[in-house]
C-alpha positions in Angstrom: -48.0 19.7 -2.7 -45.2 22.7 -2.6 -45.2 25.6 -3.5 -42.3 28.1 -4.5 -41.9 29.7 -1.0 -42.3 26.5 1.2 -39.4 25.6 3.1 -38.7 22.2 3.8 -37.0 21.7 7.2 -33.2 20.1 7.2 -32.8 17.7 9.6 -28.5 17.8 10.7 -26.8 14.5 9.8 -26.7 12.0 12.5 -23.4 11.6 14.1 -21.9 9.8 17.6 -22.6 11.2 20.2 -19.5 13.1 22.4 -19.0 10.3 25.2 -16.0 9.9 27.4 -16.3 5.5 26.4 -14.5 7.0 23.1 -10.9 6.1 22.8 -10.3 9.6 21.4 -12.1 11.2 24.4 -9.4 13.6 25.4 -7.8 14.3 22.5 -7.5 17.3 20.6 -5.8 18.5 17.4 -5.6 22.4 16.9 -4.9 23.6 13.7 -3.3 26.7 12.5 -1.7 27.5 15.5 1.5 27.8 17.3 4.2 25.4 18.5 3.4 27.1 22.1 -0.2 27.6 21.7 -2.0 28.5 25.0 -4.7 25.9 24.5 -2.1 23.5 24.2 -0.4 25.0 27.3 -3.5 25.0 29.4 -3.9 21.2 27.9 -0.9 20.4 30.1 -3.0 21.2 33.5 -5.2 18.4 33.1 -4.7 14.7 33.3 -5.4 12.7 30.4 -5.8 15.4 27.5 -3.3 15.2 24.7 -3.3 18.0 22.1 -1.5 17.6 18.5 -0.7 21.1 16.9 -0.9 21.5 13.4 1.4 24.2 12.8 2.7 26.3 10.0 5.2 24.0 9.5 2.9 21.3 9.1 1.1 22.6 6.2 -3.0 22.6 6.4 -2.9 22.8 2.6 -1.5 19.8 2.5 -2.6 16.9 1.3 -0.7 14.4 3.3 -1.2 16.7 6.5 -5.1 16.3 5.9 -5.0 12.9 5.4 -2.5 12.1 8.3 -5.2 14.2 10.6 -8.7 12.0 9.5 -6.3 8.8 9.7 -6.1 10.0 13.8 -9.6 10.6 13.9 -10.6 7.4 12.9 -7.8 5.5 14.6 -8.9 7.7 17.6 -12.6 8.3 17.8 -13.8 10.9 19.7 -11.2 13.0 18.8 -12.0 16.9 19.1 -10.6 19.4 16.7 -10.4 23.1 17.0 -9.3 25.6 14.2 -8.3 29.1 14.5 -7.2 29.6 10.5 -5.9 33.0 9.4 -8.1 35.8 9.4 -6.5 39.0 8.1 -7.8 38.1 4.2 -10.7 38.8 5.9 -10.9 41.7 7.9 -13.0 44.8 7.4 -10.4 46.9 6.8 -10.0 45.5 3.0 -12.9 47.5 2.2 -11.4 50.9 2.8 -7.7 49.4 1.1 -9.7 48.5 -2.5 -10.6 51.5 -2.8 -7.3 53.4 -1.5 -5.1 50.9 -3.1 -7.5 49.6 -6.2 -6.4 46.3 -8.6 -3.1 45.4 -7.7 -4.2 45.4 -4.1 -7.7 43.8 -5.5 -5.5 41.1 -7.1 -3.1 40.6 -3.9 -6.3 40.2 -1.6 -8.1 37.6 -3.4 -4.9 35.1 -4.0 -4.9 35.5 -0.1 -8.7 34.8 -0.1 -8.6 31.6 -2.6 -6.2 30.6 0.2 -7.9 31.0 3.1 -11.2 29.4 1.0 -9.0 26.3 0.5 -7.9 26.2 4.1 -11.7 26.5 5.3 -12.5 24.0 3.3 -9.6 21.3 4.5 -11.1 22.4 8.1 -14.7 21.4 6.9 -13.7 18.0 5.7 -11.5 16.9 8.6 -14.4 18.9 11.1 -17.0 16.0 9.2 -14.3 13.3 10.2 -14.4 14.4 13.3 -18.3 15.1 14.6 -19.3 11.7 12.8 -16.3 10.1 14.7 -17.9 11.2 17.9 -15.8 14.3 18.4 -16.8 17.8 18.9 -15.2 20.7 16.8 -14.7 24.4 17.4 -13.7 27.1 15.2 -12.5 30.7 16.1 -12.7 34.0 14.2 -13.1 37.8 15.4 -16.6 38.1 15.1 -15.8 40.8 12.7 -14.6 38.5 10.2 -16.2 38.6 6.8 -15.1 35.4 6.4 -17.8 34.4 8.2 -20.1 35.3 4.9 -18.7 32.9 2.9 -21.2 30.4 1.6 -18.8 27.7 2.1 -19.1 28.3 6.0 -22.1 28.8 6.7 -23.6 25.7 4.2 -21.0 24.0 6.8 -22.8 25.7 9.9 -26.2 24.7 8.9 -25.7 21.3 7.9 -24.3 19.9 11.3 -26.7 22.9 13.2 -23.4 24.1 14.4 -24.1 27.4 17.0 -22.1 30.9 17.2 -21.1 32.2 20.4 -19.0 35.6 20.8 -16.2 35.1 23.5 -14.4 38.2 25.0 -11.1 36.6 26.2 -10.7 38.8 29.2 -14.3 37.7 30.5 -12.5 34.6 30.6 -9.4 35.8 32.6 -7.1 35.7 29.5 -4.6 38.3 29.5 -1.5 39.9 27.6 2.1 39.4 29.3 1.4 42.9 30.7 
């Protein structure tokens, strides 16, 4: 029998596995990013790799954008999806600001927060889509981010036993157009 403190071990959902058969082997869709993103760029340098952006202008909130995006996954599986959703709700620095600039400021961050929650959470469901599609899924944040903390993610995280890695961009020979 259990007792209070035993842990029962959660076994991550069962989805396809990443295979190059897929038809959507190839294929990525970025969201939250630019019109001339560089992964989108660097996309161009291979043969066979199509990438559909998801700008501002698209709309992640959207409804219609979100279900446009897991009618491509399907359509497409194997599809791969990559997020890089705004950060600055969630940067360190609001710490020192709510107590410098107190509830006006306190009210200003969290309407920015509740947005950035509902833009995690449109990620998570087309992420889902796309990992049981046979696709594999990356999100970035500086590893900074508080966002990180919220329960929303990390439920997310541990579900799918999704991993962390910290990249430094100039290990990887990214630089600035200096």
């Amino acid at each position: 029998y259990l007792t209070e403190t035993a842990t029962i071990p959660v076994k991550p959902p069962l989805r396809a596995r990443p295979t190059s058969k897929l038809p959507g082997h190839g294929k990525l869709i970025e969201l939250c990013t630019d019109a001339n993103s560089t992964m989108g760029r660097a996309a161009k340098e291979f043969s066979g790799i199509k990438v559909r952006r998801i700008t501002q202008e698209h709309d992640l909130a959207d409804a219609k954008t979100v279900e446009s995006i897991l009618n491509d996954i399907c359509r497409n599986p194997g599809t791969s999806v990559h997020a890089s959703l705004p950060c600055t709700s969630w940067c360190q620095w609001h710490v020192v600001n709510l107590r410098k600039f107190g509830d006006k400021y306190r009210a200003k961050l969290k309407e920015q927060q509740t947005q950035s929650k509902h833009l995690l959470r449109q990620f998570i469901i087309i992420a889902e889509v796309a990992l049981k599609q046979g696709g594999e899924i990356s999100f970035e944040w500086p590893d900074s981010s508080l966002g990180w903390l919220m329960p929303e993610l990390v439920q997310f995280q541990n579900k799918w036993n999704l991993h962390s890695a910290t990249v430094h961009s100039c290990a990887c020979g990214l630089t600035d157009s200096k």
